[in-house]
Each structure stands twice: as structure tokens, then as C-alpha cells.
TIVEXDO-657897 format. One record per residue (C-alpha): residue number from 1; x, y, z; chain. Coordinates in Angstrom, 2 decimals. Example, Ala and Ser with C-alpha at 12.3 -4.5 7.8 and 13.67 -1.06 7.14 Angstrom:
BEGIN
<n = 1, xx = 12.30, yy = -4.50, zz = 7.80, chain = A> .
<n = 2, xx = 13.67, yy = -1.06, zz = 7.14, chain = A> .
***
This chain:
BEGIN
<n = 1, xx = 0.00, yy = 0.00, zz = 0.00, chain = A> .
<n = 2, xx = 0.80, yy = 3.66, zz = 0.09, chain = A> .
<n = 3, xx = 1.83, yy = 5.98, zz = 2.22, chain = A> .
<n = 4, xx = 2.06, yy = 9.23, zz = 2.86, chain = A> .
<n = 5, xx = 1.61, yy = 10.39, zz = 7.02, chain = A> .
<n = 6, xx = 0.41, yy = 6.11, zz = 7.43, chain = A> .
<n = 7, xx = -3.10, yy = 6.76, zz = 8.03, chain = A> .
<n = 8, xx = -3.94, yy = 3.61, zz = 5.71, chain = A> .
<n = 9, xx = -0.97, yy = 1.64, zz = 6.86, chain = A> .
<n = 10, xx = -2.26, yy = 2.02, zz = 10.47, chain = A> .
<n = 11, xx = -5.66, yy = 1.28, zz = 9.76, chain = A> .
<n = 12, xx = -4.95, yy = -2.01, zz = 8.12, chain = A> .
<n = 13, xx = -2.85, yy = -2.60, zz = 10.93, chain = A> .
<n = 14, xx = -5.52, yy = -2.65, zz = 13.39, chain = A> .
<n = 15, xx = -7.95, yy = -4.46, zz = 11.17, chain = A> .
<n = 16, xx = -6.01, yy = -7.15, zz = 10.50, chain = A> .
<n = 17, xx = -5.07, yy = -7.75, zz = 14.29, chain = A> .
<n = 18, xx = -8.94, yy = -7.09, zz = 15.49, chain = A> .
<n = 19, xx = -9.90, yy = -10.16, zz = 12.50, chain = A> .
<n = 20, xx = -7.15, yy = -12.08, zz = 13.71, chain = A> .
<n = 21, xx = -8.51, yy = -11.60, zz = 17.90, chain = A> .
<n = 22, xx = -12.04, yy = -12.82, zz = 16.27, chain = A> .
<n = 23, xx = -10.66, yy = -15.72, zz = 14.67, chain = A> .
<n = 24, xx = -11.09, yy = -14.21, zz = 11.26, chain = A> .
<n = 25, xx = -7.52, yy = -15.03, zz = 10.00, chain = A> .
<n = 26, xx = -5.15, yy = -17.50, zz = 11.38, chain = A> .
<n = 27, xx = -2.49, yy = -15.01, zz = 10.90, chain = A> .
<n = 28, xx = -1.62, yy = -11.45, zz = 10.47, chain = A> .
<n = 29, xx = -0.62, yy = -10.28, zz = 7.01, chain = A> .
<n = 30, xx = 2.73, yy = -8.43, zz = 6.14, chain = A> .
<n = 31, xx = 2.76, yy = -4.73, zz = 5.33, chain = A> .
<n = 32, xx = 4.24, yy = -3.90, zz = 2.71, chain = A> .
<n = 33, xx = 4.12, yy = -0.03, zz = 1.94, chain = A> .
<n = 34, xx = 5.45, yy = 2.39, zz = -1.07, chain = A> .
<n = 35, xx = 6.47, yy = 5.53, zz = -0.87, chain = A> .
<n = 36, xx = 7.53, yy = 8.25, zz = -3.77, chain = A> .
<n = 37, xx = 11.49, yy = 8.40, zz = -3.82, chain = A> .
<n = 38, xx = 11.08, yy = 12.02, zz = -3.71, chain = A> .
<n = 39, xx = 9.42, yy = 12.20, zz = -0.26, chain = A> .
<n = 40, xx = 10.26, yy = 8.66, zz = 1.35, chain = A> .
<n = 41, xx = 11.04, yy = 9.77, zz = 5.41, chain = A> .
<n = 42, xx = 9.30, yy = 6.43, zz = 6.39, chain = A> .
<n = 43, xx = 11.57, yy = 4.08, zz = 4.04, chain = A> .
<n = 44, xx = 14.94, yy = 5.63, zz = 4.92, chain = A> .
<n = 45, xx = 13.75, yy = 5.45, zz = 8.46, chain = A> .
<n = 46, xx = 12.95, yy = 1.45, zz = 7.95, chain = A> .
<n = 47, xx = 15.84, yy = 1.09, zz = 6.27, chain = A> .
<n = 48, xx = 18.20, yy = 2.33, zz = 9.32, chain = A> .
<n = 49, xx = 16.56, yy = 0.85, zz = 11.93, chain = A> .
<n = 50, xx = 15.39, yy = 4.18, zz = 13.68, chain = A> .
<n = 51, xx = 12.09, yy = 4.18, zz = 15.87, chain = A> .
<n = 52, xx = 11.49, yy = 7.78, zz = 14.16, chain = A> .
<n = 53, xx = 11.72, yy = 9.74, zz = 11.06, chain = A> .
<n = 54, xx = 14.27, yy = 12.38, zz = 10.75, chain = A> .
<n = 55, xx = 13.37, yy = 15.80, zz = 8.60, chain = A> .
<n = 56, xx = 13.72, yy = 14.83, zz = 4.71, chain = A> .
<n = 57, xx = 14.00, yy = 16.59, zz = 1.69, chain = A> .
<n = 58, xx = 10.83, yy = 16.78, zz = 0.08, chain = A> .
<n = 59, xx = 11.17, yy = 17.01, zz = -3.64, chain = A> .
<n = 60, xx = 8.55, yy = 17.69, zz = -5.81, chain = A> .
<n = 61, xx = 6.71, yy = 14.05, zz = -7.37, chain = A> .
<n = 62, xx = 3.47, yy = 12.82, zz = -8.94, chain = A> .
<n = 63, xx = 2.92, yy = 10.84, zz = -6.22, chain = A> .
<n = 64, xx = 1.50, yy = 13.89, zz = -4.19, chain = A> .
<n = 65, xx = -0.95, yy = 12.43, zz = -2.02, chain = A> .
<n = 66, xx = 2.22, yy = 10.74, zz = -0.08, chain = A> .
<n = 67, xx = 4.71, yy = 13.72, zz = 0.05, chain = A> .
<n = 68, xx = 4.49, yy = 13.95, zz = 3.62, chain = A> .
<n = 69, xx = 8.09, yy = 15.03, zz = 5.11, chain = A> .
<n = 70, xx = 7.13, yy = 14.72, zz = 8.59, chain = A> .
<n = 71, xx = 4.53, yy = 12.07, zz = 9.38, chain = A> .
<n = 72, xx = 3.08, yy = 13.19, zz = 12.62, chain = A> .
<n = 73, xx = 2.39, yy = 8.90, zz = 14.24, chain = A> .
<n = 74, xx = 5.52, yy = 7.86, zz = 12.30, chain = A> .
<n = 75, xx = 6.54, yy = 5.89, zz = 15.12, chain = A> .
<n = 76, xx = 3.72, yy = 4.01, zz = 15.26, chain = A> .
<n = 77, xx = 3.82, yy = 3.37, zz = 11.44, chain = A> .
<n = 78, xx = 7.04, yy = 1.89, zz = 11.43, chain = A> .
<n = 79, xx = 6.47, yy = -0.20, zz = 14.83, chain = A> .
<n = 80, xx = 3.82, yy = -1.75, zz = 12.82, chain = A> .
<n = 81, xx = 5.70, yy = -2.73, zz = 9.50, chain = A> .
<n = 82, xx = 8.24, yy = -4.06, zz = 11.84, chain = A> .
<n = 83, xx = 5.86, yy = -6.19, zz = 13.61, chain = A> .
<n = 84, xx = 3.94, yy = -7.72, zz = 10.44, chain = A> .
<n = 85, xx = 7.81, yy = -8.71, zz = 9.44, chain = A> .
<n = 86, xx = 6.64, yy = -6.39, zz = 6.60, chain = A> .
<n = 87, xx = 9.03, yy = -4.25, zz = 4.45, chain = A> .
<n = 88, xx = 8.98, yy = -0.72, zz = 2.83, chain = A> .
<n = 89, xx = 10.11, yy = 0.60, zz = -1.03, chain = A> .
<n = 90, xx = 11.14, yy = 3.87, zz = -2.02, chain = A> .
<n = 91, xx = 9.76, yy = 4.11, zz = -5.90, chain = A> .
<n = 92, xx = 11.94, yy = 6.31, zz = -8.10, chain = A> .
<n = 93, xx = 9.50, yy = 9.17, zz = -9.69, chain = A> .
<n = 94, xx = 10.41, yy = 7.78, zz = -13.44, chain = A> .
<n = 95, xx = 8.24, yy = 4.62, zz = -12.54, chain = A> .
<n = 96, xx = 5.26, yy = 6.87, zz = -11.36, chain = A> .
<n = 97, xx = 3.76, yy = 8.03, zz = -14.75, chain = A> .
<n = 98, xx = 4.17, yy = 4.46, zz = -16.35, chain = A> .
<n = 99, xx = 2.64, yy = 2.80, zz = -13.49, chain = A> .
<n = 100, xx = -0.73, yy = 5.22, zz = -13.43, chain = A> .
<n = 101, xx = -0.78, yy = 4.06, zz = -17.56, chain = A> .
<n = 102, xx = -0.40, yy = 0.77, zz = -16.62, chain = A> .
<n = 103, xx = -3.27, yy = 0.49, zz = -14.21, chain = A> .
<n = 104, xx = -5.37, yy = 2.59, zz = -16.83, chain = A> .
<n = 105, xx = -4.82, yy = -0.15, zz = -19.63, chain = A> .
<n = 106, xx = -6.36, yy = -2.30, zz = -17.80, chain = A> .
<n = 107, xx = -9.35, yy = -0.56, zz = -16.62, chain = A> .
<n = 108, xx = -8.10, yy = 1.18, zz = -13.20, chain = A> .
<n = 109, xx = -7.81, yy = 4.97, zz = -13.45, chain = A> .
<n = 110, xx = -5.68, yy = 6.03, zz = -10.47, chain = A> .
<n = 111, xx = -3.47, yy = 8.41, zz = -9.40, chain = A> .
<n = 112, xx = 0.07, yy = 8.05, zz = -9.20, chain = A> .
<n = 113, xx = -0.21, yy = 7.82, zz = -5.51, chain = A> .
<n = 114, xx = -1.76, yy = 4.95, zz = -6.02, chain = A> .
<n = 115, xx = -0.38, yy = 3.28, zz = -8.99, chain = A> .
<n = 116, xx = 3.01, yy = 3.49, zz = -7.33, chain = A> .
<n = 117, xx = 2.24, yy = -0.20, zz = -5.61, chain = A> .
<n = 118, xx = 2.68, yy = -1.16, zz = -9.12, chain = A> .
<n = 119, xx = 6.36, yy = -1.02, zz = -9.41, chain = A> .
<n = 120, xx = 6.93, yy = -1.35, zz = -5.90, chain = A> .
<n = 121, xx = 5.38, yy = -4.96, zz = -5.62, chain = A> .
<n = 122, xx = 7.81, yy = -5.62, zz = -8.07, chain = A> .
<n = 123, xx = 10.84, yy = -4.35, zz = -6.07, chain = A> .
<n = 124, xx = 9.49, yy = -6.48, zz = -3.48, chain = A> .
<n = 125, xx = 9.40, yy = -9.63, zz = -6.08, chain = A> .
<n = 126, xx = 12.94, yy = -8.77, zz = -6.77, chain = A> .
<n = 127, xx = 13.88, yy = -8.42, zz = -3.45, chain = A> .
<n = 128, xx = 12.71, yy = -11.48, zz = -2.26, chain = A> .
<n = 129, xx = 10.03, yy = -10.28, zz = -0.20, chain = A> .
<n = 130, xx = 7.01, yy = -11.74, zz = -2.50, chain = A> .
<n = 131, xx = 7.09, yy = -15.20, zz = -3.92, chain = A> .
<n = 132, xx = 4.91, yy = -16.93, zz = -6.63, chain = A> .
<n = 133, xx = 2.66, yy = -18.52, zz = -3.79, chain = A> .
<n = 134, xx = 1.62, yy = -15.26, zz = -2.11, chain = A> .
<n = 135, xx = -1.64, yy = -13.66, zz = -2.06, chain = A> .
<n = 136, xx = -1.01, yy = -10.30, zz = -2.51, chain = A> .
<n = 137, xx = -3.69, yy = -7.31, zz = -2.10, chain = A> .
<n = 138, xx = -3.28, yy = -3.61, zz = -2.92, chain = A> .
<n = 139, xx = -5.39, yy = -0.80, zz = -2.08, chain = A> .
<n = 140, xx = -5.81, yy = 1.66, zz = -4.88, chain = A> .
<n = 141, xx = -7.60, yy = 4.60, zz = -3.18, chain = A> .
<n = 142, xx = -7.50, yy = 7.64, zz = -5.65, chain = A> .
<n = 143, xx = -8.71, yy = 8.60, zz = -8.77, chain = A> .
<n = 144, xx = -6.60, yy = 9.46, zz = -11.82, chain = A> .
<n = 145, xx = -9.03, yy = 12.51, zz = -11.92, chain = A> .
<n = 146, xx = -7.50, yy = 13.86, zz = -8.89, chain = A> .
<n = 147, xx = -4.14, yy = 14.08, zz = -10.89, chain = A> .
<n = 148, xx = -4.34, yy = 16.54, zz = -13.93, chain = A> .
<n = 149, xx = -0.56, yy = 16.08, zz = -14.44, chain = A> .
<n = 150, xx = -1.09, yy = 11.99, zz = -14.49, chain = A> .
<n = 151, xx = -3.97, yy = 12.34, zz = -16.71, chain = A> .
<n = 152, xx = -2.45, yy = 14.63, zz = -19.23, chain = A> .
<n = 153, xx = 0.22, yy = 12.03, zz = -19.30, chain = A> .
<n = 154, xx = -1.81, yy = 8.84, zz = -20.18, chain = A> .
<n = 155, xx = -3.40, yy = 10.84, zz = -22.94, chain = A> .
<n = 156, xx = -0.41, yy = 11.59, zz = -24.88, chain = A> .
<n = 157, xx = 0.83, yy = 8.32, zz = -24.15, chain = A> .
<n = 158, xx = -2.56, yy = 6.44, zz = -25.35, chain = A> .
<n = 159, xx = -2.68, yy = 8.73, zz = -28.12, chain = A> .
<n = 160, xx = 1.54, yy = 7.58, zz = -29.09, chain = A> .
<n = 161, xx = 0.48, yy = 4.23, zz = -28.01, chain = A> .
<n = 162, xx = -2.54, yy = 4.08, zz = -31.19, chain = A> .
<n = 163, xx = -0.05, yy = 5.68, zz = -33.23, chain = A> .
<n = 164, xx = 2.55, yy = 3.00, zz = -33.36, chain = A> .
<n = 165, xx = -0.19, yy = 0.66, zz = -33.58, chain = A> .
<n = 166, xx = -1.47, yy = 2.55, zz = -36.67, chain = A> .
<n = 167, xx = 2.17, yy = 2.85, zz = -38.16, chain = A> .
<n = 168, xx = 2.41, yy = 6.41, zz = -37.05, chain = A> .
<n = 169, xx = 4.49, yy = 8.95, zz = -35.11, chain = A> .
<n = 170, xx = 3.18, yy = 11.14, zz = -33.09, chain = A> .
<n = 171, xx = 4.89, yy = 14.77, zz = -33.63, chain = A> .
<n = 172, xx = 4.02, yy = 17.90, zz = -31.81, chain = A> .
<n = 173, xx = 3.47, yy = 20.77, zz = -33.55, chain = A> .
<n = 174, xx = 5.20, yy = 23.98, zz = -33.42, chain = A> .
***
């Protein structure tokens, strides 16, 4: 999932532990969450083992619904990543646009904020933390119509996308 302050990441947290204290699930699911390389506080703070975020650069991305420099329960965000033996991915903002496309060809306008569990799940593949066998769920929560600057971005590239199809190029004009 995404995240941006860990609203969502909390939320499943709880969920998940209330099913499991019902007898819902036999056992609590990992956490795996994504975060824009340009505004990532929560990975680098995973990543070297701190309880807390430190103050990060936050550099302008697509992913704008989780540029959040200073998550204000980012303790409690990574103390429950931690605890589902769950991991965390910083996704590099050239992945962002292709990811929203991606989603849209098949039917699932999002945002980039959204879309970037595409190419994190696959850093996770890579990385060893997904296998074949897993079930894996992803929340997509916003609309591509909350992103003008994704939106603008699958049109051209639908439009280039027909026009290779078609045998054409697709030229701007000056």
C-alpha cells in the first residue's frame, strides 16, 4: 500500500489484528508499503533501523498524495511494519507516470499515488520479499481525476500508443 503520514498503513494494521482476535484469519498479514522516492522519510527510516523519522527533503513528485516530510504517528507506522515482518520501497518518480498508464490499460484509473504499488510490488518480487505462492492485495484509493498532471500524461501516451499501432508517429506541432 501507500503511504504518505500512514493513516492507511495504520488502519490495516488494526484491522487485520482485530480479525485475527475474532478468529477471522489464522495469521496477520505483512505490510508492505510504497512511498515516492522524492518524499520517502518512512523508508529511509525502515531502512536504518530508527524508531522515528528524521526531517527529509521533500522534492517535488506525482505521487502527491504521499509527500508527507514529517509524518506526525511515524513511530507508530514503522512499529507496525516491523511487527507484520513487513518491508517498505522507495519508488523512483520515473516509474510513477508508467505505473498510473499501466493500471489505466487495464481498466483502473488512479493516481500516481496509487499506482506506485505497481512497481513497488515488483521491487518487493525482486527483493525477495514476494514469492509466486503469495496472495497479494493492494489498495488503490485515488482517482486518476485527482491528478491533472497523471492524466495529461496517459493521454499523450494512449494517443503515441494508437499511433505506433497505426504505423504512425506522433509529432508535436510547433
Amino acid at each position: 500500500m501507500s503511504a504518505g503520514a500512514g493513516s492507511l498503513v495504520l488502519g490495516c494494521a488494526t484491522d487485520f489484528a482485530e480479525l485475527h482476535r475474532a478468529g477471522e484469519i489464522t495469521r496477520l498479514p505483512r505490510l508492505l508499503v510504497a512511498q515516492p522516492e522524492h518524499c520517502s522519510p518512512l523508508v529511509q527510516a525502515f531502512a536504518s533501523g530508527a524508531d522515528a523519522v528524521e526531517f527529509a527533503e521533500r522534492r517535488p513528485t506525482v505521487a502527491e498524495g504521499t509527500s508527507i516530510a514529517r509524518p506526525v504517528r511515524d513511530r507508530e507506522v514503522l512499529r507496525a511494519v516491523r511487527d507484520s515482518a513487513g518491508a517498505m520501497s522507495a519508488v523512483p518518480e520515473e516509474k510513477l507516470r508508467p505505473a498510473t498508464l499501466e493500471l489505466a490499460k487495464t481498466g483502473l484509473y488512479t493516481e500516481p499515488t496509487s499506482a506506485q504499488v505497481v512497481p513497488a510490488v515488483e521491487q518487493f518480487a525482486r527483493d525477495g520479499q514476494l514469492s509466486p505462492d503469495d496472495t497479494i492485495v493492494t489498495i488503490l484509493a485515488g482517482s486518476g481525476y485527482k491528478a491533472s498532471t497523471a492524466s495529461n500524461y496517459w493521454k499523450v501516451e494512449a494517443a503515441a500508443s494508437l499511433a505506433r499501432s497505426a504505423g504512425l508517429e506522433l509529432r508535436s506541432g510547433n
